[in-house]
C-alpha positions, 0 to 999 in steps of 0.5 A, a space after each residue: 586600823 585593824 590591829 590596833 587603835 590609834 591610842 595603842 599605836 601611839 603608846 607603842 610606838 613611843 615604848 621604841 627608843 628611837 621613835 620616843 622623838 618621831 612627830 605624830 598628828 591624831 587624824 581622827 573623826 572626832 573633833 571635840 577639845 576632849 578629843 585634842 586633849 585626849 590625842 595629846 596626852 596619849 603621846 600624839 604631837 597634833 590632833 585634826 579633826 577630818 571635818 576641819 581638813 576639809 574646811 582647810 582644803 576648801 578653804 585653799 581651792 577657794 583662794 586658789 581660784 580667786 588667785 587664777 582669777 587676779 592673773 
């Protein structure tokens, strides 16, 4: 993000009395338990890692085919 990172986005969004409840999932390169521990702490309600969304995405084409397949 050019004006801000995600920890000071997080951190003023949450100083808005209406966004104190709103989810925020961290989508971040970074996918050490550190990094997790970090994302929530800074007020992120979730924390994946951009290596891990692939894997899930593969992961359900993967499945889907095998589905297509069964039929």
């Amino acid at each position: 993000m050019p004006e801000m990172d995600g920890y000071e986005f997080i951190d003023a969004l949450r100083r808005l009395p209406k966004m104190v409840s709103v989810p925020a999932i961290a989508l971040t390169g970074f996918g050490r338990a550190q990094d997790a521990k970090s994302a929530l702490r800074a007020g992120f309600n979730a924390h994946l890692a951009k290596a891990r969304i692939v894997a899930c995405l593969t992961e359900c084409d993967r499945s889907n085919k095998k589905r297509r397949n069964l039929k």
